[in-house]
C-alpha positions as CSV (number, residue, x, y, z in Angstrom):
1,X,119.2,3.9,-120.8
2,X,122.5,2.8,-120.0
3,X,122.1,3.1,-116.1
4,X,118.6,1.3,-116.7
5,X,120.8,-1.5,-118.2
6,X,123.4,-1.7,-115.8
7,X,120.8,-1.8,-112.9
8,X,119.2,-4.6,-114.6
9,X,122.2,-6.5,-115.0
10,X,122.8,-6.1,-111.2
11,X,120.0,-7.1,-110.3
12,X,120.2,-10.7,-112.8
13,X,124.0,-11.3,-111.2
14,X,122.0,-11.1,-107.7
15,X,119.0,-13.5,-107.7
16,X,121.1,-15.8,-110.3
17,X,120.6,-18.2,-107.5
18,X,117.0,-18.8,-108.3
19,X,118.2,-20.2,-112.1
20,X,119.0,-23.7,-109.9
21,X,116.0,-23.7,-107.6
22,X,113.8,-23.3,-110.4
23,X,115.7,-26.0,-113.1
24,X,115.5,-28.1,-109.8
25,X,111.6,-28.3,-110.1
26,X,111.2,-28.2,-113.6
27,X,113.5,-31.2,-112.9
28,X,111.1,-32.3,-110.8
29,X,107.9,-32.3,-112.8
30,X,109.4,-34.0,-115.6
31,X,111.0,-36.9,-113.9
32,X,107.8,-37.8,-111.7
33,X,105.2,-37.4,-114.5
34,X,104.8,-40.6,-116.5
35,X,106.5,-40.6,-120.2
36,X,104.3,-39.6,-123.1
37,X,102.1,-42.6,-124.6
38,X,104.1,-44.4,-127.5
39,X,103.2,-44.1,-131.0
40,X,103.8,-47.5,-132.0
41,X,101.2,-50.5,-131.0
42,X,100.6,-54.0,-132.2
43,X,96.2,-55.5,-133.0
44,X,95.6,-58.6,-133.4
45,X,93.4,-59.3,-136.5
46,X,92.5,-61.8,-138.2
47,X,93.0,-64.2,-141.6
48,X,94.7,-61.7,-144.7
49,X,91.4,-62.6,-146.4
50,X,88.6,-61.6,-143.4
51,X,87.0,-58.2,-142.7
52,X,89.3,-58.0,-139.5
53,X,92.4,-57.4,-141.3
54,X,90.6,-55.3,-144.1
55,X,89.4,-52.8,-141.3
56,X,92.8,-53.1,-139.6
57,X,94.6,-52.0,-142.9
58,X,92.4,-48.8,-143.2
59,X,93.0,-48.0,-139.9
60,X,97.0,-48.2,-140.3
61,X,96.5,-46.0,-143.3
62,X,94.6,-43.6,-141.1
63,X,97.0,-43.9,-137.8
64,X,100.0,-43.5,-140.2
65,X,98.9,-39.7,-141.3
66,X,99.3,-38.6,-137.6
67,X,102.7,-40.2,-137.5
68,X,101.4,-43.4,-134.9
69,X,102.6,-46.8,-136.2
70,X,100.4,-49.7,-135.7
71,X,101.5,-53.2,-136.4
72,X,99.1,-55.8,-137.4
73,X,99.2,-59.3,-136.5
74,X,97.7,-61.8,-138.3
75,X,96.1,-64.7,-136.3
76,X,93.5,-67.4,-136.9
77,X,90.4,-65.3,-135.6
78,X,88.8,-64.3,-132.9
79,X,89.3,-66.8,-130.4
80,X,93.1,-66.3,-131.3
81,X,92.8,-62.7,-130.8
82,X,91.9,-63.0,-127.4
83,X,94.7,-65.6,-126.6
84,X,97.2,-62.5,-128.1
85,X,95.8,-60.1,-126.0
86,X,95.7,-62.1,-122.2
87,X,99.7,-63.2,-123.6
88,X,100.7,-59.6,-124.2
89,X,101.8,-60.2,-127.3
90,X,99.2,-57.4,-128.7
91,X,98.1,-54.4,-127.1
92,X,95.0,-54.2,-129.3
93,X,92.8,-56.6,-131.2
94,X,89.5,-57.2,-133.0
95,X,87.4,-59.6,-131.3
96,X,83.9,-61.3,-131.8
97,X,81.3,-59.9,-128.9
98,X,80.6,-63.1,-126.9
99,X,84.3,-64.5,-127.4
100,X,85.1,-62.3,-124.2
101,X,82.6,-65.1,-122.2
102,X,84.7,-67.6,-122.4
103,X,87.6,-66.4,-120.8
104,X,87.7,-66.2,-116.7
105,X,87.0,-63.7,-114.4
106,X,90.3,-63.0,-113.8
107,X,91.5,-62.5,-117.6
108,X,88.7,-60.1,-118.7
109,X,89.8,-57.7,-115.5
110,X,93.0,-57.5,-117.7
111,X,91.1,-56.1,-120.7
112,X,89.5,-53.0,-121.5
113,X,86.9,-52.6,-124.5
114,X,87.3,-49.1,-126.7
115,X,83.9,-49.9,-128.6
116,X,82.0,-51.2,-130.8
117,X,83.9,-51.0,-134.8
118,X,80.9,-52.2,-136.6
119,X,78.3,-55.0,-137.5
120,X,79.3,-58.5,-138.3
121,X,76.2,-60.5,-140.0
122,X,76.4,-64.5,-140.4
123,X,76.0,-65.3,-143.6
124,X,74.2,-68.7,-144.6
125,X,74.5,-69.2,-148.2
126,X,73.1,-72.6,-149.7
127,X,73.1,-74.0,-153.6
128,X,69.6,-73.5,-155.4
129,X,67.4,-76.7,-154.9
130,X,68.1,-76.8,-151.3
131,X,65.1,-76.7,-149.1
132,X,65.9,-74.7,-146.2
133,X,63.3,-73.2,-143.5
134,X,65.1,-73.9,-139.7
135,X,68.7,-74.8,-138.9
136,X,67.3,-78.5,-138.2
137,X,67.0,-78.7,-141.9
138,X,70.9,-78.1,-142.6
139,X,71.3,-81.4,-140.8
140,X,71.1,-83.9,-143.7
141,X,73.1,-81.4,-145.9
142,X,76.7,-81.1,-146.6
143,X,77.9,-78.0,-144.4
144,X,80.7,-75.9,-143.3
145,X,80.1,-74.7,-140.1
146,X,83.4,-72.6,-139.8
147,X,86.8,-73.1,-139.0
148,X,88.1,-74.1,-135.8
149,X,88.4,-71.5,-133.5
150,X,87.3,-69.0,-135.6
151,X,84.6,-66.5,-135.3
152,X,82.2,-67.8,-137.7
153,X,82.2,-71.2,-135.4
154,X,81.9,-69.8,-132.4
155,X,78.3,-68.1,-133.7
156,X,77.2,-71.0,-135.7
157,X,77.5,-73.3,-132.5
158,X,75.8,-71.2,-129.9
159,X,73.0,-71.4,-132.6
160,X,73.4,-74.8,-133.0
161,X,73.7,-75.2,-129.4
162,X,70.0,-73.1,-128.6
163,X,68.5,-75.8,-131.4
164,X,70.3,-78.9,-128.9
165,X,72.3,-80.1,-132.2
166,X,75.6,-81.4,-131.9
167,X,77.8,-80.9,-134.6
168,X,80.3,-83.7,-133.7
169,X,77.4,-85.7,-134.5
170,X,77.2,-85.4,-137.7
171,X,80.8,-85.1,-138.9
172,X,80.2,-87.5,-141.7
173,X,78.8,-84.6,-143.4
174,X,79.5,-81.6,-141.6
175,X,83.0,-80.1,-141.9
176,X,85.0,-77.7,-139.6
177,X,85.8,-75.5,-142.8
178,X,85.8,-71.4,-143.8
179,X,86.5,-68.7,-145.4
180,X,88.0,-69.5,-149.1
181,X,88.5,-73.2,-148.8
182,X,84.5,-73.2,-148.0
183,X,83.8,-71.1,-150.7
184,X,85.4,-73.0,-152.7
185,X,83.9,-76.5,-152.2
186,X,80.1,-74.3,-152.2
187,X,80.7,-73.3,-155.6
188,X,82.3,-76.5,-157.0
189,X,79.5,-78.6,-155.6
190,X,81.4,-80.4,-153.3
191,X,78.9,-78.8,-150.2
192,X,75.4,-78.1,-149.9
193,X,75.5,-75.0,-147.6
194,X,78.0,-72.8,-145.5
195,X,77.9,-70.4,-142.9
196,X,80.7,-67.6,-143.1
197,X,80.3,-63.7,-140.8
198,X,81.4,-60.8,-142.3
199,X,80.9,-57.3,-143.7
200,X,78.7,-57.0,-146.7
201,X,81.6,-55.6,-148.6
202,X,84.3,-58.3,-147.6
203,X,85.6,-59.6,-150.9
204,X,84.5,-63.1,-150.2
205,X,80.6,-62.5,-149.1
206,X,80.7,-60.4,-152.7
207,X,81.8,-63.3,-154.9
208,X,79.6,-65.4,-153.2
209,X,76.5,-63.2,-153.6
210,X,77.8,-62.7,-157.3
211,X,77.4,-66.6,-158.0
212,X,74.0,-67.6,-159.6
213,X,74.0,-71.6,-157.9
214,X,73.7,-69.6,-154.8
215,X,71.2,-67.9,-152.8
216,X,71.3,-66.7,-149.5
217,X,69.0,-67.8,-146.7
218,X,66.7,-65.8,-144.3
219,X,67.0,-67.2,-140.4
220,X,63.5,-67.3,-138.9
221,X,63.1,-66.7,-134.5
222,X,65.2,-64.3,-134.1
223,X,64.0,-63.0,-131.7
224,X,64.1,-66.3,-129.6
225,X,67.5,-66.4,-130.4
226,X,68.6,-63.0,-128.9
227,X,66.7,-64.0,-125.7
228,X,69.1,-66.7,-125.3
229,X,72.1,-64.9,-127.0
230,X,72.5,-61.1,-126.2
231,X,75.6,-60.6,-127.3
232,X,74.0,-60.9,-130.9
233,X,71.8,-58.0,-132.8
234,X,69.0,-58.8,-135.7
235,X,70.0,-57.7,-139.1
236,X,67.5,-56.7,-142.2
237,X,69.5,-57.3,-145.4
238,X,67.0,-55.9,-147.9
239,X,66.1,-57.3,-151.7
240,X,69.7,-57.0,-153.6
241,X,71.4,-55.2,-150.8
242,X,74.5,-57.7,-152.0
243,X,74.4,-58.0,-155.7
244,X,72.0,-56.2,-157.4
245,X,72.7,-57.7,-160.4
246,X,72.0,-61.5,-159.3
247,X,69.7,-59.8,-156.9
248,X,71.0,-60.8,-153.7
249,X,69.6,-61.8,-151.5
250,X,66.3,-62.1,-153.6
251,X,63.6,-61.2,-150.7
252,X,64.2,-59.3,-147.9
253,X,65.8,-61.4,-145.0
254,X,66.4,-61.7,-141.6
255,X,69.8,-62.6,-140.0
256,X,71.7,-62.5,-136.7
257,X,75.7,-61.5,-136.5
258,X,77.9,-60.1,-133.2
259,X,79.8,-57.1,-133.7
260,X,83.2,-56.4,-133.8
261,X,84.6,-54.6,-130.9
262,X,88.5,-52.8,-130.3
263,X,89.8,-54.7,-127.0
264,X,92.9,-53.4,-125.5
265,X,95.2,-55.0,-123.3
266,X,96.7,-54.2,-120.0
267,X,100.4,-53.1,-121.9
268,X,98.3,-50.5,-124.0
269,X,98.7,-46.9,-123.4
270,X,95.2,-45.2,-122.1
271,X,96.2,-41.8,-123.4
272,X,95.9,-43.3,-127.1
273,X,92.5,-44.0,-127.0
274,X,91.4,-41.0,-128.4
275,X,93.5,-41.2,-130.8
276,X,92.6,-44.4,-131.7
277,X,89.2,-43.6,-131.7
278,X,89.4,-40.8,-133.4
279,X,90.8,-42.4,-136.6
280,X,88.3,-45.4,-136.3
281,X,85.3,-42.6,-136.9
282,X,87.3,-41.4,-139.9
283,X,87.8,-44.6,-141.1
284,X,84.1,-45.8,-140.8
285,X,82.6,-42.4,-141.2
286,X,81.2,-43.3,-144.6
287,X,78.8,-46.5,-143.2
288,X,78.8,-49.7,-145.2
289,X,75.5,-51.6,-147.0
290,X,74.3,-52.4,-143.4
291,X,75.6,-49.9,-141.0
292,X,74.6,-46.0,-141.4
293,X,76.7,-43.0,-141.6
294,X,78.2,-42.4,-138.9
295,X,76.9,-45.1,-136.4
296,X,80.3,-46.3,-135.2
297,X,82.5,-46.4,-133.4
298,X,79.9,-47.0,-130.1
299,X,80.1,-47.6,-126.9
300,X,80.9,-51.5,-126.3
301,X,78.7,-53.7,-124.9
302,X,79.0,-54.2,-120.9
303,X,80.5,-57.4,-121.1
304,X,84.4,-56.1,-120.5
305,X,85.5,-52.9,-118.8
306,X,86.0,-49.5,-120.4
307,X,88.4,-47.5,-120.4
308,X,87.4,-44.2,-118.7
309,X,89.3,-42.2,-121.9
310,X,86.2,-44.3,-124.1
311,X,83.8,-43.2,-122.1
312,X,84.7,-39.7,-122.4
313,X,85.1,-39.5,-125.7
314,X,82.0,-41.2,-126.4
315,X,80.1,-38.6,-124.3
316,X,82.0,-35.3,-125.1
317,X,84.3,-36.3,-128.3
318,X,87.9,-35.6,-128.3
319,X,89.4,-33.6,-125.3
320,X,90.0,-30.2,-126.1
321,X,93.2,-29.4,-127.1
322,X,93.6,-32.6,-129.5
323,X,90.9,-30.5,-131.2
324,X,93.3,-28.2,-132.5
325,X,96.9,-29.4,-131.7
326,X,98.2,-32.5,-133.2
327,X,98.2,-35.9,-130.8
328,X,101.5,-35.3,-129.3
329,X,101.7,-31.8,-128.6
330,X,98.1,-31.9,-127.2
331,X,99.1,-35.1,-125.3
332,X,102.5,-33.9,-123.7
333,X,100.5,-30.8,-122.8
334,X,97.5,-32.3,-121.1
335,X,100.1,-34.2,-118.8
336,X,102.0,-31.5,-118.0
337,X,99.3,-29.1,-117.7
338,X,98.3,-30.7,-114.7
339,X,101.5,-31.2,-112.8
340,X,102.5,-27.4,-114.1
341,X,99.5,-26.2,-111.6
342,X,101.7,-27.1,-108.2
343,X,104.5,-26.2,-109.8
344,X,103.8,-22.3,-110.5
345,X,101.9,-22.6,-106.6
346,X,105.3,-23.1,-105.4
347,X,106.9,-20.7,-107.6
348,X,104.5,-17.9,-107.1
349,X,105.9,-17.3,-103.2
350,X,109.0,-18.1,-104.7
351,X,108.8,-14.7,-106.7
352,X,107.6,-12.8,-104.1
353,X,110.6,-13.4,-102.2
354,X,112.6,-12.0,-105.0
355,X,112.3,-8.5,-104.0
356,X,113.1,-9.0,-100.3
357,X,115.9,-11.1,-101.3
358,X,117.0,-8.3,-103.6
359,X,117.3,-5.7,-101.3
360,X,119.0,-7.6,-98.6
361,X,121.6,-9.0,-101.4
362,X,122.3,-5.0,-102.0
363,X,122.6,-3.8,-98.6
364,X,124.7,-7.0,-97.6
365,X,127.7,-5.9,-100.2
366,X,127.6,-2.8,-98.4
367,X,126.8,-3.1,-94.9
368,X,129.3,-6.2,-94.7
369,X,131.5,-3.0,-94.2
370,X,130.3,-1.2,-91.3
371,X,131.4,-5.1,-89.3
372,X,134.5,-3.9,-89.3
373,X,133.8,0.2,-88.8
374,X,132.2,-1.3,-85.6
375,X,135.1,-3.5,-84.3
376,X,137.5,-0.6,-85.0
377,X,134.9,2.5,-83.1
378,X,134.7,-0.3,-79.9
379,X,138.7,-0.5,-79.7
380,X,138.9,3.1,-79.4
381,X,136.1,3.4,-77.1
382,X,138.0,0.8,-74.8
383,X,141.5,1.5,-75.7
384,X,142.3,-1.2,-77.0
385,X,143.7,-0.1,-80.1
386,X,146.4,-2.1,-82.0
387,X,149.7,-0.2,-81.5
388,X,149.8,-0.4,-85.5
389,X,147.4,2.6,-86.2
390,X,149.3,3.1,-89.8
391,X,148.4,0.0,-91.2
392,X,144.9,0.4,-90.1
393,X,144.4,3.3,-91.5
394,X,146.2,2.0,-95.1
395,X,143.6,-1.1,-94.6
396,X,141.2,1.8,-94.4
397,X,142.1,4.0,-97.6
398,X,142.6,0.7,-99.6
399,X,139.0,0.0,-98.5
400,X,137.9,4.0,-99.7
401,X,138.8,2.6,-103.1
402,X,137.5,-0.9,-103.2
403,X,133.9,0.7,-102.6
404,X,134.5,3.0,-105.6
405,X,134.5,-0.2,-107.6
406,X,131.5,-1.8,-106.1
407,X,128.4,-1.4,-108.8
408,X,124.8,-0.8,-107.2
409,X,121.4,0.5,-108.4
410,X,121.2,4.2,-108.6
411,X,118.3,3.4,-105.6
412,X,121.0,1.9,-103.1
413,X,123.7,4.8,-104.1
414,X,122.5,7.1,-101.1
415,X,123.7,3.6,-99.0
416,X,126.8,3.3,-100.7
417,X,127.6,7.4,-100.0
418,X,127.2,7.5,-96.1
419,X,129.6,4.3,-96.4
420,X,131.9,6.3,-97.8
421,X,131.2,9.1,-95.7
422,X,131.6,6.7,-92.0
423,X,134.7,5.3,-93.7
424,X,136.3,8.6,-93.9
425,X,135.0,10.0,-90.7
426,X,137.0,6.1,-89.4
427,X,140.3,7.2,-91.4
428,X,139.8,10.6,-89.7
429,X,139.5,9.6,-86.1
430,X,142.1,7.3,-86.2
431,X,144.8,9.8,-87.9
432,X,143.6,12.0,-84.8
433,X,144.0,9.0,-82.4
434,X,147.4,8.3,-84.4
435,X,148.5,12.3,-84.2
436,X,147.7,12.5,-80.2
437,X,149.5,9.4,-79.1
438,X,152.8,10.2,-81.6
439,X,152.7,13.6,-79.0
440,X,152.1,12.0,-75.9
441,X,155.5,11.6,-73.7
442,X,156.6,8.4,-73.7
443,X,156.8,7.0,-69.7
444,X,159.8,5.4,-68.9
């Protein structure tokens, strides 16, 4: 066992040359592979109050169990969102489908959509009394059409827009107003009807639908609507889906809403996507009043590109090893993976060559020798010995015992022997050389 050892030991000392060649590539693959994705990103929003920035705070929660920190903005809507996202300020946001139209060629090629997040109906609520059957009959009334620059505007005038009405028109009654302050001014009296778009559940649809001067209307031609506007999807809201208990709405209606879809920037990492993704599913996985089980996230609509990481996990869910690693082990691992396949085609010949190598190392530390064996044999086969043949043959001995220091494998030590053996047989002849030219006469 202890020869075994020793050999082995040798035989590291020898090839230690191949410890820098191969830190040299691993070097290699991790300088030219791009860095891991960060765990830290910014989205865009919306108001505190909206369904935006409700969705958004689940979806910190979620991110913030697998150790990825995401940063929300707030922002004035949509249309802000959007601005955010072409400034780099955020890599991701919420935005309104049909908000991406208005933006030019060129600034949509900068952003990618990750999918749809979930329905956003419009919501018209109006005070009981108020006789409503087509949106021309909201024009003598007292409205809020939405903020500026918000989502719920945006939808309300392309609705508007399909019926040819104008709000500027009619500013003397209509107002640029949402979210709470509209609420507000419904219930107090102070307006006659107002749109607001949101989820079911958002805080401010439920008060609304919980407040008995109120009903909610049903929007008739849909369908001509969606011809016009694809970007927008019908909605059935059934008897009470709201409030059950002021039984909201009271009929079954019809409405019209975009959906929210995930929008990334060009500064956001592809590699988080399913990631991402992944805790949007979780997040929603339980539906709301409108949306089943398990219907989103989806695929996004065809109006923005898509990241090729969506598309994949849309089609075949998460990639394999995030199934069982956690994101930044499975991440590092699927980038290396690759790059590791060159690598080990270089290193396999590399290997090879080890045993080759070996041997030759071996037999150099003993054949380096017979150089100088050679040198002396062709002096005395010309006769051109040096006169001093004592010191050679000292040089000699003190060579004997160098080479009964130098360690081998017990498979060179037949090598090492017939060195010793053509050393002696050298010390020999030259002794002879040295006792027959002593004897010699001297001339002169």
């Amino acid at each position: 066992m202890r020869r075994i050892l020793r050999d082995l030991k040798i035989m590291l000392l020898t090839n230690l040359w191949i410890v820098p060649v191969v830190a040299a590539l691993v070097g290699a693959l991790f300088y030219f592979v791009a860095p891991p994705p960060p765990m830290h990103a910014r989205m865009a929003t919306g108001s505190v109050t909206g369904g935006y920035h409700a969705f958004g705070e689940r979806l910190q929660e979620e991110l913030a169990q697998h150790g990825f920190s995401l940063e929300l903005v707030e922002s004035a809507g949509s249309e802000a969102n959007l601005a955010k996202l072409t400034g780099d300020e955020v890599e991701l946001a919420l935005v309104q489908s049909g908000q991406e139209l208005t933006l030019t060629p060129e600034q949509r090629s900068t952003l990618n959509s990750l999918g749809v997040m979930y329905r956003e109906p419009l919501w018209l609520f109006i005070r009981e009394g108020v006789t409503f059957e087509r949106l021309a009959d909201l024009m003598p009334l007292r409205l809020a059409f939405g903020s500026s620059g918000s989502g719920t505007q945006a939808v309300t005038a392309a609705l508007l827009n399909a019926n040819r009405i104008d709000p500027t028109q009619l500013s003397e009654r209509w107002q640029a107003l949402g979210g709470r302050r509209a609420a507000d001014a419904l219930i107090a009296g102070e307006l006659d009807a107002a749109f607001f778009l949101g989820p079911a559940e958002n805080s401010l649809i439920q008060r609304l639908s919980a407040e008995p001067t109120l009903r909610l209307a049903s929007l008739r031609r849909t369908e001509a609507y969606l011809a016009r506007l694809p970007y927008l999807s019908q909605l059935q809201v059934g008897e009470g889906m709201l409030d059950m208990a002021q039984n909201t709405p009271d009929s079954n209606i019809v409405t019209l809403g975009p959906v929210a879809t995930l929008v990334a920037s060009e500064g956001f990492h592809p590699s988080l996507t399913p990631l991402i993704l992944e805790a949007a599913k979780t997040v929603l996985k339980n539906g709301n009043l409108l949306d089943p089980a398990g219907s989103y996230p989806a695929k996004p609509p065809l109006s923005l590109n898509t990241l090729s990481e969506a598309d994949y996990y849309y089609d075949k869910g998460l990639p394999i090893l995030q199934r069982y690693l956690p994101f930044r082990i499975a991440s590092l691992a699927d980038r290396y993976i690759i790059l590791a396949i060159p690598l080990l085609v270089l290193l396999f010949p590399l290997f090879k060559a080890i045993g080759p190598i070996y041997q030759w190392r071996i037999r150099a530390r003993i054949y380096r020798w017979y150089k100088h064996l050679r040198e002396i044999d062709q002096q005395l086969y010309k006769g051109k010995l040096n006169s001093d043949i004592g010191a050679e043959i000292v040089r000699l001995e003190n060579l004997e015992d160098e080479l009964a220091r130098i360690e081998v494998p017990l498979s060179y030590s037949n090598e090492l022997y017939e060195l010793h053996m053509h050393l002696r047989y050298m010390i020999e002849r030259l002794s002879a050389y040295q006792r027959r030219t002593t004897a010699e006469p001297q001339v002169g």
